[in-house]
KEKE-3310 file (N, C-alpha, C; in steps of 0.2 Angstrom, whole numbers, plus 5000, padded with zeros to 4 digits):
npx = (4967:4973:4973:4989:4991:4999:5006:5011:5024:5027:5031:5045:5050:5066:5071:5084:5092:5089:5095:5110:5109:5110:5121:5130:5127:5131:5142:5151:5151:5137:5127:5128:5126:5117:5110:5104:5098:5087:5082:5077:5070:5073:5084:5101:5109:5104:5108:5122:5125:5120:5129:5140:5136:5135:5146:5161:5171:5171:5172:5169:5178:5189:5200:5204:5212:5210:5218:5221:5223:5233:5241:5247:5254:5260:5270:5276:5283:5290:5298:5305:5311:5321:5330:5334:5343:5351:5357:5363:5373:5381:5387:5395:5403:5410:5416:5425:5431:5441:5446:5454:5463:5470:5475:5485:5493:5497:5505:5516:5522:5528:5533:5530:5520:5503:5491:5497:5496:5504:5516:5517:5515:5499:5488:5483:5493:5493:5498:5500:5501:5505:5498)
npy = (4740:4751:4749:4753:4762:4762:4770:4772:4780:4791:4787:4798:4804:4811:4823:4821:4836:4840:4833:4835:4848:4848:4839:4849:4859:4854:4852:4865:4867:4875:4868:4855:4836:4832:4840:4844:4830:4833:4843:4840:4826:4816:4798:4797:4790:4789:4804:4801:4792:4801:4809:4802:4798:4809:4819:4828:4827:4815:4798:4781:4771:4779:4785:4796:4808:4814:4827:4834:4849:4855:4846:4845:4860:4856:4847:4852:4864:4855:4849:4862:4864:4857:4857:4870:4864:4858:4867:4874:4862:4863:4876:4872:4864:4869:4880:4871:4864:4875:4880:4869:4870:4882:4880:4870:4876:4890:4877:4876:4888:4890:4878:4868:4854:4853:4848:4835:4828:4834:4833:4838:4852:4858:4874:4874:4870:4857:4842:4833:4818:4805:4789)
npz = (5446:5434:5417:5408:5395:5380:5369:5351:5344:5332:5316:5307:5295:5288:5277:5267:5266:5278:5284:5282:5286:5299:5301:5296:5306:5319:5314:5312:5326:5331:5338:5347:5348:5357:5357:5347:5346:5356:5350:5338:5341:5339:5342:5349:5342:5328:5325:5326:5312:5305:5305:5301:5287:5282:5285:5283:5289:5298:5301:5301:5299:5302:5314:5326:5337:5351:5361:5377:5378:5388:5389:5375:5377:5390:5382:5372:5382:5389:5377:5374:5385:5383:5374:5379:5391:5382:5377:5386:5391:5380:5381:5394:5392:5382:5391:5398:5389:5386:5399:5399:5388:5393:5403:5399:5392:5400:5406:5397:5394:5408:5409:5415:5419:5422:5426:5433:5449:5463:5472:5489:5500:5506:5503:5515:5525:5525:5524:5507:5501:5492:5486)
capx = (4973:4971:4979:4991:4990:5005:5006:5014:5028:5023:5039:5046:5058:5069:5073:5093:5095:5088:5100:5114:5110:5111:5125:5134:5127:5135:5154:5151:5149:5130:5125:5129:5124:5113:5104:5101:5094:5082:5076:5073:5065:5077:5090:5108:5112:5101:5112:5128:5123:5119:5137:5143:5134:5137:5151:5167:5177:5170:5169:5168:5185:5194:5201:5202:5215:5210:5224:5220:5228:5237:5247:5250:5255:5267:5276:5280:5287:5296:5304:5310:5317:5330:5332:5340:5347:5356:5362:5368:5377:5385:5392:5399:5407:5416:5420:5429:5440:5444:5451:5460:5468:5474:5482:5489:5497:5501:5510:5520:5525:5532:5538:5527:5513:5499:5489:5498:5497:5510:5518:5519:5510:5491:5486:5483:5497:5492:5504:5498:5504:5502:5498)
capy = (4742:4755:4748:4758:4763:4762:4775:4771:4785:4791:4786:4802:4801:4817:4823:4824:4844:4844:4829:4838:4854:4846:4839:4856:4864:4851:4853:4872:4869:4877:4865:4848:4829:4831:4847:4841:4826:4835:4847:4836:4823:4808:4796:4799:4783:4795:4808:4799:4789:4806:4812:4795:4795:4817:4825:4828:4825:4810:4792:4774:4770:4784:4788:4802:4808:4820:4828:4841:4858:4855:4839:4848:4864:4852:4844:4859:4867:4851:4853:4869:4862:4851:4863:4875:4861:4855:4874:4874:4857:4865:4881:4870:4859:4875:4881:4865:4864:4883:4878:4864:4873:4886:4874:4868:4884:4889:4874:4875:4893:4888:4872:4861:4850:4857:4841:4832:4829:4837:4831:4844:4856:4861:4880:4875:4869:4848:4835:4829:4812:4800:4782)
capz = (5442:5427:5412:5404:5386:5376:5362:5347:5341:5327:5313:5304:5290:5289:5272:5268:5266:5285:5289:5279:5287:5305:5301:5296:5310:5323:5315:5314:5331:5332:5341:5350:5347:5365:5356:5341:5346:5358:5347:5332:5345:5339:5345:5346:5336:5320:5323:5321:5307:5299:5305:5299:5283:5277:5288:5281:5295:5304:5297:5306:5299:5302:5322:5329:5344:5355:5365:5379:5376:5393:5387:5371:5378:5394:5378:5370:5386:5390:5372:5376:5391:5383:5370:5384:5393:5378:5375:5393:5391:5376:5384:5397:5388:5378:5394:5399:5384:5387:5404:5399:5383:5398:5408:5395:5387:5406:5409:5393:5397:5413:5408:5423:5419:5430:5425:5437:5457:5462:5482:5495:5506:5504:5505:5523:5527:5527:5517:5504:5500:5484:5487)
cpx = (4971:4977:4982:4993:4996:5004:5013:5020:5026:5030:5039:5053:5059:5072:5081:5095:5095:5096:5106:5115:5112:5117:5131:5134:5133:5143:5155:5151:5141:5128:5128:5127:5118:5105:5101:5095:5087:5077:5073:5067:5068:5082:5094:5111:5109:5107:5119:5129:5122:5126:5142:5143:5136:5141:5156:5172:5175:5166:5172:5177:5192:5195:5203:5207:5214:5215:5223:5226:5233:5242:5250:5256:5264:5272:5280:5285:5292:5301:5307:5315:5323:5333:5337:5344:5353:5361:5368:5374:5382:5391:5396:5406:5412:5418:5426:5433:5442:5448:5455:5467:5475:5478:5485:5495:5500:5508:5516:5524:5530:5534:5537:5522:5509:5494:5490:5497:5503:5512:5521:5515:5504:5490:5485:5486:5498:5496:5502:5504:5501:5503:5499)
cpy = (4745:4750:4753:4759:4765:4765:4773:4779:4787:4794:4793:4803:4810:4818:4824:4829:4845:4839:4833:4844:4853:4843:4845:4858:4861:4853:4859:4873:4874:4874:4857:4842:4832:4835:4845:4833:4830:4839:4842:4831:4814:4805:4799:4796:4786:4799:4805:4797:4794:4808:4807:4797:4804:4822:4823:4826:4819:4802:4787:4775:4775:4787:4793:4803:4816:4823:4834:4845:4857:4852:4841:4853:4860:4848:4850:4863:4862:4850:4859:4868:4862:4853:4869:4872:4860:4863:4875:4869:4859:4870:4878:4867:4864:4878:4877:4864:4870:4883:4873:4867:4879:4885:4872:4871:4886:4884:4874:4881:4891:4884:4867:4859:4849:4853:4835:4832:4830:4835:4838:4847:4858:4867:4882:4872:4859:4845:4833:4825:4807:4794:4779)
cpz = (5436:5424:5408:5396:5386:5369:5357:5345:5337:5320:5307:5299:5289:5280:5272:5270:5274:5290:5289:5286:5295:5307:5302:5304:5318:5322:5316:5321:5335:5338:5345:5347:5351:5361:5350:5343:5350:5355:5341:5336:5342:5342:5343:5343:5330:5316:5321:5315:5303:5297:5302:5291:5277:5279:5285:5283:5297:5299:5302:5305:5303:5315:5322:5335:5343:5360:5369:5379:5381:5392:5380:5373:5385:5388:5375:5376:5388:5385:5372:5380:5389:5379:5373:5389:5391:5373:5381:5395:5386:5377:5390:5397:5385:5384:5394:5396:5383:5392:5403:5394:5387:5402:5406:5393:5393:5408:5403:5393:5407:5415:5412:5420:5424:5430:5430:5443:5459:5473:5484:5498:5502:5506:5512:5526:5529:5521:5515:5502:5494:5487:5483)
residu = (UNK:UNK:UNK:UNK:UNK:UNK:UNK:UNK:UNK:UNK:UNK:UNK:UNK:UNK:UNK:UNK:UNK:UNK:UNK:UNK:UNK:UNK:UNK:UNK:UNK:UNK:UNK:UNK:UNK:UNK:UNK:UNK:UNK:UNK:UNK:UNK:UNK:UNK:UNK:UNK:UNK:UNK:UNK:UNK:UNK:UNK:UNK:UNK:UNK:UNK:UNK:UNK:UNK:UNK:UNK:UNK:UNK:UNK:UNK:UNK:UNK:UNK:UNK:UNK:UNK:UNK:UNK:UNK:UNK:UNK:UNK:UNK:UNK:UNK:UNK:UNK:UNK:UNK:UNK:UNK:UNK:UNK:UNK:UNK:UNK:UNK:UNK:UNK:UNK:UNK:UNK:UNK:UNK:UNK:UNK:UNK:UNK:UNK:UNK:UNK:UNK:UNK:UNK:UNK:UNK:UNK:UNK:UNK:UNK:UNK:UNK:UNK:UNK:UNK:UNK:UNK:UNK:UNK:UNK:UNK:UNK:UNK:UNK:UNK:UNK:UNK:UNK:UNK:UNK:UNK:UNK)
# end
């Protein structure tokens, strides 16, 4: 069995400007976490810790909700909805008391209350009857 050598990493401390500037580049969207770590040749717990320690936006305390565009965009349009629902429940509604105000005004011109069921023949000839 060959024994296998185990090589030590060789420890690299990063000045700030470069952490600074890798930070930048990641919110500018430049680059990734993934890419960053590969080119620099560090873990991804580094880069946060940088992102933690010099981004503007992104601190431990602070959450964060992400919302896809689609769920954004389906709320918006389902407001819209009830927006034109609640215009079309309105125009109804003002119908409604337009035909009643006309039945009203008819009946008082012709001195019958058209409000009521009235006993007698139906357009087709069937008896209607009140119980």
């Amino acid at each position: 069995m060959k024994a296998l050598k185990k090589t030590k990493r060789q420890n690299r401390i990063f000045s700030e400007d470069i952490k600074k500037q890798v930070v930048k580049d990641i919110e500018k969207g430049k680059c990734t976490v993934t890419q960053a770590t590969r080119e620099l040749m560090v873990s991804h717990t580094s880069i946060y810790k940088w992102l933690y320690k010099y981004s503007l936006s992104l601190h431990k305390d602070c959450v964060l909700v992400v919302e896809n565009k689609s769920e954004a965009y389906r709320s918006n349009e389902l407001q819209k909805r009830i927006t034109e629902l609640e215009a079309a429940l309105g125009r109804k509604q003002m119908e409604i008391d337009l035909l009643n105000k006309v039945i009203e005004l008819a009946g008082k011109e012709q001195n019958v209350d058209l409000k009521k069921n009235f006993l007698g023949r139906l357009s087709n000839g069937i008896e209607f009857t009140k119980e």
